[in-house]
C-alpha positions, 0 to 999 in steps of 0.5 A: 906143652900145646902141640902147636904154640902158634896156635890162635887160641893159646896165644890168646889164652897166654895173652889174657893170662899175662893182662889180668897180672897188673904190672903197671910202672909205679915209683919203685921201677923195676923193683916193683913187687908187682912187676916182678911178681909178674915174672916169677909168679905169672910169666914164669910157671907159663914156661915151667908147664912148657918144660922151658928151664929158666933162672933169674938173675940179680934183678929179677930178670927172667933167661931162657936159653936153648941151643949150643953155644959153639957155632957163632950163631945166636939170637936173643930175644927181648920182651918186657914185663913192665906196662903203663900204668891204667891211668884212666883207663876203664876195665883195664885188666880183664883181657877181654875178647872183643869184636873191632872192624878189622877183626877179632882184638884183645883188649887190656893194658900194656896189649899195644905195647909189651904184653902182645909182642910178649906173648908172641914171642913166647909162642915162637921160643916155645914152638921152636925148642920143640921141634928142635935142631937148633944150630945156635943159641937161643936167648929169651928174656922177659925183662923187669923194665918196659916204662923206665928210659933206661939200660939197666934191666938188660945190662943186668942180663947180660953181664949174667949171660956173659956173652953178646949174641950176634942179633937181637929182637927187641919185642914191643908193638911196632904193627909188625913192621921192622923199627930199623932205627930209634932215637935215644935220650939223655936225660938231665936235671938243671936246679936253679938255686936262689934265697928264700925268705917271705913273700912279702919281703921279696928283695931280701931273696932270690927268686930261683922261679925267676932264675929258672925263666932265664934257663927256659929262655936258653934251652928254648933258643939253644942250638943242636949243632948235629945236622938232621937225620933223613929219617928223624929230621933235627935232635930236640931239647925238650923240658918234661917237668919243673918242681920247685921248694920249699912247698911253703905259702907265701915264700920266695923259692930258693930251688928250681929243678928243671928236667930236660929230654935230649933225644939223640939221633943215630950216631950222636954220643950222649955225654958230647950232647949234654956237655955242649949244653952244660957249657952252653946254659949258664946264670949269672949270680945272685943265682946259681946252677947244679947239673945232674946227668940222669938216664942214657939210652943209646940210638940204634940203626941198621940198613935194609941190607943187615942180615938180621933185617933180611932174615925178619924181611923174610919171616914177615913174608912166611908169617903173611904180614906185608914187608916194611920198615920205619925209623920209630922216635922212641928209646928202647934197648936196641940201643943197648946191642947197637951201641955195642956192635950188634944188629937189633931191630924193634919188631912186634904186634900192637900199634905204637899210636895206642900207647899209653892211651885210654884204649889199647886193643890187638887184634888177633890176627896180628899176634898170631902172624908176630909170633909166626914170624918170630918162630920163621926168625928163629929157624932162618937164624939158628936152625940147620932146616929152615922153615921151607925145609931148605938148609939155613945160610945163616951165619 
């Protein structure tokens, strides 16, 4: 193990490590090869040369755990393996280090959205263990997801686990700055059924491509009864893709599957907000409709007053990074601990603005200060000394 796991040069080091080990989202989602070669093959014997036992559960999740479990404190750490796939972007990973008006970056695929917070956090669970006098329980997670909407990576984790902890940080680039509230989503498919025959015969069929217009038309005129969030503003409906069959020339389709995204605002439930429009959406015959509820990601927030925001507040500060907070319009697993009672906030480096986008950088000062704070987080919660040397009021 490095002396100090903060340091600017290993952190680097860990973080092109992890960039030239693709694991990009691909169809197979969490059971992707890569991915989770990722974890066992990359990000695993990381933490055997730093002495961190750890296990992995049924779906190839990889824990960490350190500290007692007695004291009714505990932190758990969530970071991500899975990234965007390069797409279009040029040299996507060599990790290469480079020169950027504000300072010395990282360059490389997923280091604006997993890698970097990724790395970081790995540099504070490291530094932590090793200093020792945890009084609590520490857990760190690297997770097979990162790209797929959904739960079932750190759902997977916990029931391994087998306890809730009292706070979790979701580790993925938000600027450093506190994501104290998120949207979630529901996904949702409408397949629009018709007849199909020849194209030259089109009255001997039902068109579902027309069926499907009419559904548009009502989606787009559908009305969110929820009133708007300060934060957010109004709920949306939004469809992402159409496909229809047969794939055949000169045929009137008989399907139509339509998938819609319903983002749902801090206190919505998910199951009320499809119903309302399964109910609301309807097609007369020759047509007719079949619903599919997909994917459920729950809505997060905590106030400015949580203890789990007061303590990150605090390790910002400590870490040089300027205090601040937003409410961030992607789904993520914060949800996952909120939806069960528990503070969770997003927090890491890189800036949400190059997701998914031809060029992702980070600059360096900005994973050193994440992953200063993330340690300065860890021993304001679960250390009997803190940081300052002053003993912790955590509880």
């Amino acid at each position: 193990m490095p002396d100090n796991s903060l340091d600017e040069d290993v952190l680097i080091g860990w973080l092109q490590r992890f960039v030239r080990s693709p694991s990009q989202q691909t169809e197979q989602q969490e059971a992707d090869p890569h991915v989770v070669g990722f974890i066992r093959d990359c990000a695993g014997p990381l933490l055997d040369e730093l002495g961190l036992a750890h296990r992995f559960d049924r779906q190839g999740n990889l824990i960490f755990e350190a500290g007692p479990t007695d004291t009714g404190r505990s932190l758990m750490i969530v970071t991500y393996a899975m990234t965007h796939p390069a797409s279009s972007m040029q040299d996507p990973f060599s990790g290469t280090l480079i020169q950027t008006p504000p300072g010395q970056a990282v360059r490389g695929r997923g280091v604006a959205e997993q890698k970097s917070a990724l790395t970081a956090a790995l540099g504070a669970v490291a530094q932590a263990v090793r200093k020792g006098g945890l009084g609590g329980r520490l857990i760190f997670t690297l997770l097979t997801a990162g790209e797929t909407g959904r739960h079932d990576a750190i759902d997977s984790v916990m029931a391994e686990i087998g306890f809730m902890p009292t706070a979790a940080v979701i580790c993925v680039g938000t600027g450093n700055c506190i994501a104290i509230g998120n949207k979630g989503r529901v996904d949702f498919d409408i397949t629009v059924h018709g007849k199909a025959t020849h194209s030259s015969t089109p009255w001997l069929g039902v068109n579902a491509i027309t069926g499907a217009r009419h559904v548009l038309r009502q989606l787009e005129e559908f009305e969110i009864a929820t009133p708007p969030h300060p934060a957010f503003g109004p709920a949306t409906l939004t469809p992402t893709a159409i496909i229809s069959w047969p794939h055949a020339t000169h045929t009137i389709q008989d399907r139509v599957r339509i998938t819609c995204d319903r983002r749902l605002l801090p206190g919505e439930d998910a199951e009320q907000a499809y119903a309302a429009i399964a109910e609301a959406i309807t097609l007369a015959p020759p047509w007719s409709l079949e619903w599919q509820r997909g994917p459920v990601m729950f809505p997060n927030e905590i106030t400015t007053q949580a203890d789990l925001y007061r303590r990150l507040t605090a390790a910002q500060q400590a870490a040089g990074i300027s205090p601040g907070s937003f409410h961030c319009n992607f789904a993520l697993d914060a949800g996952f601990f909120g939806h069960r009672g528990v503070e969770a906030v997003m927090f890491g480096p890189g800036t949400v603005e190059q997701f998914h986008s031809n060029e992702e950088t980070v600059l360096v000062a900005d994973l050193v200060r994440a992953a200063k704070a993330y340690y300065d987080l860890i021993s304001r919660s679960l250390c009997v000394e803190q940081p300052d040397g002053s003993a912790s009021s955590a509880a």
